[in-house]
C-alpha positions in Angstrom: 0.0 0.0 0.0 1.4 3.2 -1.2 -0.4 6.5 0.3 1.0 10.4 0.5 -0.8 12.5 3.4 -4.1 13.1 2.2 -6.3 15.6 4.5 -10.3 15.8 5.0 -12.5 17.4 3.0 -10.3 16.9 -1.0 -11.9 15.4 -4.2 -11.0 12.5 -4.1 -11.0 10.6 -8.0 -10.8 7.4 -8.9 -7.8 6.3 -11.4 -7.2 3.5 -13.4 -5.9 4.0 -16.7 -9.0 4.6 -18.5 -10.7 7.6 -20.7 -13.1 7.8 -18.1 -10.7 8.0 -15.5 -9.1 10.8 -16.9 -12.8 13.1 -17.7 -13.6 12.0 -14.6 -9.9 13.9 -13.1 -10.4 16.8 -15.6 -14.1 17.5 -14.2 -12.3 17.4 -10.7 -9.0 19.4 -11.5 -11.6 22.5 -12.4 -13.6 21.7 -9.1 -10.4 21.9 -6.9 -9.4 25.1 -8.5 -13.0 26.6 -8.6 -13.2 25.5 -4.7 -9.7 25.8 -3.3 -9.6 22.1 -2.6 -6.8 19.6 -2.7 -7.0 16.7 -4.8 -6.3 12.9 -3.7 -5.2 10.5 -6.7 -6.5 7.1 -5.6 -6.3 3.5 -7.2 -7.3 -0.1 -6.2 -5.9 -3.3 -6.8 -7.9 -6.2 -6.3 -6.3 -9.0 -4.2 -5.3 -12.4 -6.4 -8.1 -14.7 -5.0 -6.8 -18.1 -3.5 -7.4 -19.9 -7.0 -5.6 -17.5 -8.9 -3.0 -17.8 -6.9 -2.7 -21.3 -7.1 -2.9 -21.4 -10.5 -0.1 -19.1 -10.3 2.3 -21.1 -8.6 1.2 -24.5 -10.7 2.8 -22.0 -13.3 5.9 -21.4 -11.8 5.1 -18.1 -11.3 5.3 -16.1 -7.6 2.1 -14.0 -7.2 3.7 -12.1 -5.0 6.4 -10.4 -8.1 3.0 -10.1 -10.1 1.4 -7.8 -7.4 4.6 -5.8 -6.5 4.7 -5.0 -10.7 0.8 -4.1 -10.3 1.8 -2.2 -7.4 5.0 -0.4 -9.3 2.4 0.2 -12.1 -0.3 1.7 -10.3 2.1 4.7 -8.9 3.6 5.2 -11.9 0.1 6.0 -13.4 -0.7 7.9 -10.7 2.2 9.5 -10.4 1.8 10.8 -14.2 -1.9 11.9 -13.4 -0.1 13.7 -10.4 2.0 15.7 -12.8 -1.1 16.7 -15.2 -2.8 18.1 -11.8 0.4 20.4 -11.2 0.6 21.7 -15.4 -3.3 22.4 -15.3 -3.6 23.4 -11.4 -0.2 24.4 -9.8 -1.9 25.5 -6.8 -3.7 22.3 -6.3 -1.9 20.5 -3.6 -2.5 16.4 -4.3 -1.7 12.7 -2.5 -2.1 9.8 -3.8 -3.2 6.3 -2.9 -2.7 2.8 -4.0 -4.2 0.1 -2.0 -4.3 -3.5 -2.1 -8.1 -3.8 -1.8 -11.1 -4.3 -4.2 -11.4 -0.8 -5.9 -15.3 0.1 -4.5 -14.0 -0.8 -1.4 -11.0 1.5 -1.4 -13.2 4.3 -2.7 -15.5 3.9 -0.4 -13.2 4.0 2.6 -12.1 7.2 1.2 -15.0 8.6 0.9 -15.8 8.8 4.6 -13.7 11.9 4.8 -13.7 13.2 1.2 -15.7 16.5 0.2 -16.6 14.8 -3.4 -15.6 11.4 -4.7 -15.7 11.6 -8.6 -15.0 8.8 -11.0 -15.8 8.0 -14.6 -19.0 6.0 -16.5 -17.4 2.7 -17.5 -13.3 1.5 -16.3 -11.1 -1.6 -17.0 -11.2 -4.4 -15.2 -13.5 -7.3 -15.4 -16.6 -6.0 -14.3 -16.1 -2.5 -16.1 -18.7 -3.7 -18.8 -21.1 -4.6 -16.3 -23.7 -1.8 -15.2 -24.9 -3.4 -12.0 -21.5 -4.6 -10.9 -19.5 -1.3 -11.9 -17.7 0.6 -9.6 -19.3 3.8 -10.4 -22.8 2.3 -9.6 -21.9 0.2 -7.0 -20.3 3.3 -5.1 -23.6 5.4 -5.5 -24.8 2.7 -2.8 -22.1 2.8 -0.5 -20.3 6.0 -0.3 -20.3 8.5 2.6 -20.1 11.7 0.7 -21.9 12.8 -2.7 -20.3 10.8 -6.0 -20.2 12.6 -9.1 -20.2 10.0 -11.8 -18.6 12.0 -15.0 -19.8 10.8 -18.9 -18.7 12.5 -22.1 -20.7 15.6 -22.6 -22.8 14.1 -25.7 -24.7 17.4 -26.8 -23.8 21.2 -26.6 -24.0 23.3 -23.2 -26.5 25.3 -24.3 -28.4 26.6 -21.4 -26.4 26.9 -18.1 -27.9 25.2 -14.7 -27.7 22.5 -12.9 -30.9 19.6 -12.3 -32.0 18.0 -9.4 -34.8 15.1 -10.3 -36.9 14.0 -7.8 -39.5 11.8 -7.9 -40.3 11.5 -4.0 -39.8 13.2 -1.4 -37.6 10.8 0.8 -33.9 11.9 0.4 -35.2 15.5 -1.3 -33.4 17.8 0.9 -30.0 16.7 0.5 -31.0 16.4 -3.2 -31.8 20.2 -3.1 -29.2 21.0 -0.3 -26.6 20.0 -2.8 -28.4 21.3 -6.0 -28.7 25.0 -4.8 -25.3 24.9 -3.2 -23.5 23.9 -6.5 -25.5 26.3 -8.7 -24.7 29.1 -5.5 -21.2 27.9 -6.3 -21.0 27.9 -10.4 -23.6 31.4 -10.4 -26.2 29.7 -12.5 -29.9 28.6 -12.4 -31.7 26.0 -10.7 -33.9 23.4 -12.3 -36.1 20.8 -10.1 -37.3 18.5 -12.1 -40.6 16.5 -10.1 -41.9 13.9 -12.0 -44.2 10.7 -10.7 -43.9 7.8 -12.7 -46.4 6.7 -14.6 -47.0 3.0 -16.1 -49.8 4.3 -18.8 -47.6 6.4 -20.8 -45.3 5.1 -23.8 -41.7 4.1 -22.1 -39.3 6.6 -22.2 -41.6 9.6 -22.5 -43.2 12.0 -20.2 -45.5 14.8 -19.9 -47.7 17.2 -18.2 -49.1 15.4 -15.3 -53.0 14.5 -14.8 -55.0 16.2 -12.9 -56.0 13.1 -11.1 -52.7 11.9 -10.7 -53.2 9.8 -7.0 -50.6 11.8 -4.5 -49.2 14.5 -6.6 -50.8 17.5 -5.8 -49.1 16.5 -2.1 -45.8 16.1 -3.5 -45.8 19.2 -5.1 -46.7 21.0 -2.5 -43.8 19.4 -0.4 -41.2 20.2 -3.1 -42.5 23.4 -3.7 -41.9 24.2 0.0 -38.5 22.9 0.7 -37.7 24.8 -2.5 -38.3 27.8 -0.7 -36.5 27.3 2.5 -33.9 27.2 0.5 -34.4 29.9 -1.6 -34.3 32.1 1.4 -30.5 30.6 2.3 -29.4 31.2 -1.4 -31.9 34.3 -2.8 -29.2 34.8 -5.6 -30.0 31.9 -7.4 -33.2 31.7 -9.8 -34.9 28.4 -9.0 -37.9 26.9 -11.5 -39.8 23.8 -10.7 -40.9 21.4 -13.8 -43.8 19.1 -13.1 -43.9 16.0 -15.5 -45.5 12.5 -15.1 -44.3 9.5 -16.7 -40.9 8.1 -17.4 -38.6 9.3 -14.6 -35.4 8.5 -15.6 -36.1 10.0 -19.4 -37.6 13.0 -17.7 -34.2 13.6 -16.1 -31.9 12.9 -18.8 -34.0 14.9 -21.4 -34.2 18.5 -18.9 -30.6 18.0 -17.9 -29.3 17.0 -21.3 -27.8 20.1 -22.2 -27.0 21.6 -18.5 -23.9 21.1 -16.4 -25.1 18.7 -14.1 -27.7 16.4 -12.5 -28.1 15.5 -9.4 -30.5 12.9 -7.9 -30.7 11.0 -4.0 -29.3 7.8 -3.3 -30.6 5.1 -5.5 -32.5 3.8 -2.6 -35.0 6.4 -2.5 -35.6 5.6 -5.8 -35.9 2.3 -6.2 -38.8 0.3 -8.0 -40.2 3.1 -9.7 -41.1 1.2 -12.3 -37.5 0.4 -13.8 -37.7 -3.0 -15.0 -33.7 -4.5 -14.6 -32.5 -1.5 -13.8 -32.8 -1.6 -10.1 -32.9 2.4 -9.3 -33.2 5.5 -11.5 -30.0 6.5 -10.1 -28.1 3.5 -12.3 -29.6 4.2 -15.1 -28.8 7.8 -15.2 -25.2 6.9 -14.3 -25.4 4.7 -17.4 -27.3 7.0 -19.6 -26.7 10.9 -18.6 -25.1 13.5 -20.9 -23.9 15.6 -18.0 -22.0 14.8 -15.2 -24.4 13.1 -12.3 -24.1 13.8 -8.8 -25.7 11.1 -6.4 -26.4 12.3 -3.0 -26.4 10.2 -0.1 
């Protein structure tokens, strides 16, 4: 295990090689400069399991040399990615960390004292194909501090603001705590997306809802309001609500697709909205997004 002094409250990013990696440590390089935070480079290595390793040693090969070489590897890279933080952010102060231990599990460990933990949409490794076993999704689960999951801008930037979907009210105020305070931070709007799902409409679209939609006029009425507590803590940002029905996931992706970010609750407060496979709105958006997502815990 290989780690410089890191120090509470940095961005911490998740590094392994990949183009996703590296948006994900170019979206944090312009938060750390934007915020005055440092930045910690971190990297996992997952442990030979007991088979491997004995299929290892039937080869006449030491598993021990192979993880030192991992090990060398893994600094070097982050070493380099260390280097790229100091030509685009010399002020940036950074540590990084290499540990012997499943990657979601390193992050997540890290998180516990991180301000942000930020990594990209898809990575190597032999689950990085797999959406429900990804690190990226499985760390929306488990980590202690918001997770900003960052995809390749697909669209133009055309209107400024940053989303917060909701489609419940269970985990809404961290949604919104963390909405206002990043568009507070970046001096753009506000969008809160509500929409209720809704089995009757076409999948993948959305709409105006019904005026008989069962429990929406409460939810409304309970977004509207926590809307404006917190318009009264951050009265310089201009803050819209959209009220839609039907796909929830679509919804969000189409209002955010040309913003600068979305940001939803933990998957949890999501879950079985009428996702079939899927397992949360959250994972799909990870998946899906053209922006960068921001799951709140």
């Amino acid at each position: 295990m290989t780690e410089t002094p890191t120090r509470s409250g940095d961005i911490v990013v998740g590094i392994d090689g990949s183009s996703g990696s590296d948006h994900a440590l170019e979206w944090a390089i312009t938060e750390a400069t934007r915020l005055g935070r440092g930045i910690t480079l971190a990297h996992g290595l997952t442990p030979a399991t007991a088979t491997e390793r004995a299929w290892l040693s039937r080869a006449g090969v030491a598993a021990a040399d192979i993880e030192r070489e991992a090990h060398r590897d893994a600094e070097a890279l982050l070493r380099g990615k260390e280097k790229m933080v100091a030509e685009q952010s010399p002020q940036t102060r950074v540590a990084i960390v290499v540990r012997d231990q499943d990657p979601r599990m390193a992050l997540a460990e890290l998180s516990k004292h991180a301000y942000r933990l930020v990594v990209g949409s898809r990575g190597h490794g032999r689950v990085a194909s797999l959406l429900l076993g990804s690190v990226s999704e499985a760390l929306t689960h488990s980590a202690s501090c918001p997770v900003v999951v960052v995809r390749p801008r697909t669209g133009p930037e055309s209107e400024r603001g940053v989303v917060v979907g909701l489609s419940t009210t269970q985990g809404s105020d961290a949604a919104l705590a963390a909405g206002f305070a990043e568009a507070a931070a970046r001096g753009i709007p506000l969008i809160v997306a509500l929409c209720m799902w809704d089995g009757f409409y076409v999948m993948g679209s959305w709409g105006a809802p019904t005026e008989d939609a069962p429990g929406f006029d409460e939810l409304k009425a309970a977004v509207a309001s926590a809307v404006d507590g917190f318009k009264e803590q951050y009265p310089d940002v201009p803050a819209t609500i959209l009220v839609a029905q039907g796909s929830v996931a679509h919804c969000f992706l189409d209002v955010s697709r040309t913003r600068d970010l979305l940001v939803v609750g933990r998957p949890h407060a999501h879950t079985g909205w009428g996702l079939t496979g899927a397992g949360s709105i959250a994972t799909t958006l990870v998946a899906h997004a053209h922006v960068p997502v921001m799951v709140v815990p």
